[in-house]
C-alpha positions in Angstrom: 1.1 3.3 -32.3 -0.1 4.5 -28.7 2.7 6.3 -27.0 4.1 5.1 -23.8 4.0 8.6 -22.1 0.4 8.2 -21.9 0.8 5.4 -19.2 3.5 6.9 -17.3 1.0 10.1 -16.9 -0.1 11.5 -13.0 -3.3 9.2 -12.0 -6.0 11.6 -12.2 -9.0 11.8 -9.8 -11.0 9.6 -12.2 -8.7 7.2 -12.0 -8.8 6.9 -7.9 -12.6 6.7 -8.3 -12.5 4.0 -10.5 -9.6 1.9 -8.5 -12.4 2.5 -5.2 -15.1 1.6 -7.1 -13.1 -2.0 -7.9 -11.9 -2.5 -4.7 -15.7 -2.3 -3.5 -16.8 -4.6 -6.2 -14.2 -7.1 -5.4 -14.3 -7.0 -1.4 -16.9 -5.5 -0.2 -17.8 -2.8 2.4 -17.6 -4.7 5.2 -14.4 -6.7 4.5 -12.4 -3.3 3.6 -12.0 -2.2 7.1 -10.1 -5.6 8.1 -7.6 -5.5 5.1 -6.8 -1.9 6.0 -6.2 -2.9 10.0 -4.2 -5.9 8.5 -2.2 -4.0 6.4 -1.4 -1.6 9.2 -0.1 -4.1 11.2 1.9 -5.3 8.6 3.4 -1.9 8.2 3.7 -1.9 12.3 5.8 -4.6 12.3 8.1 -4.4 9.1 8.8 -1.0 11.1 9.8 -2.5 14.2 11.8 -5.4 12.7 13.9 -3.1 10.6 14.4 -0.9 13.6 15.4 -3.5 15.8 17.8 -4.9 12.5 19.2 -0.9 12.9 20.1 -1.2 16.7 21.6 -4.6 16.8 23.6 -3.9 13.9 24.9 -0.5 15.7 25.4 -2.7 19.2 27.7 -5.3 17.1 30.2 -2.4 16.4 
């Protein structure tokens, strides 16, 4: 019976290599750049729109 510590362990540097080397199979080099500037703006905006949630909550008491 494998033990379940083993997958709860750190994720080693082999591990990031290998979850790279994937992400380049599957995408591409060229395609990467524009998931990561998606993905920022994403982040961007969920940060705004929570902050803005923040203040008008605060202005309503």
């Amino acid at each position: 019976m494998i033990s379940s510590s083993i997958f709860l362990g750190a994720i080693g540097p082999m591990q990031v290599v290998l979850i790279v080397v994937v992400i380049l199979l599957l995408f591409g080099g060229k395609k990467i750049p524009e998931l990561m500037r998606g993905l920022g703006s994403g982040i961007k905006e969920f940060k705004d729109a929570s902050r803005d949630d923040v203040k008008n909550d605060e202005k309503k008491d």
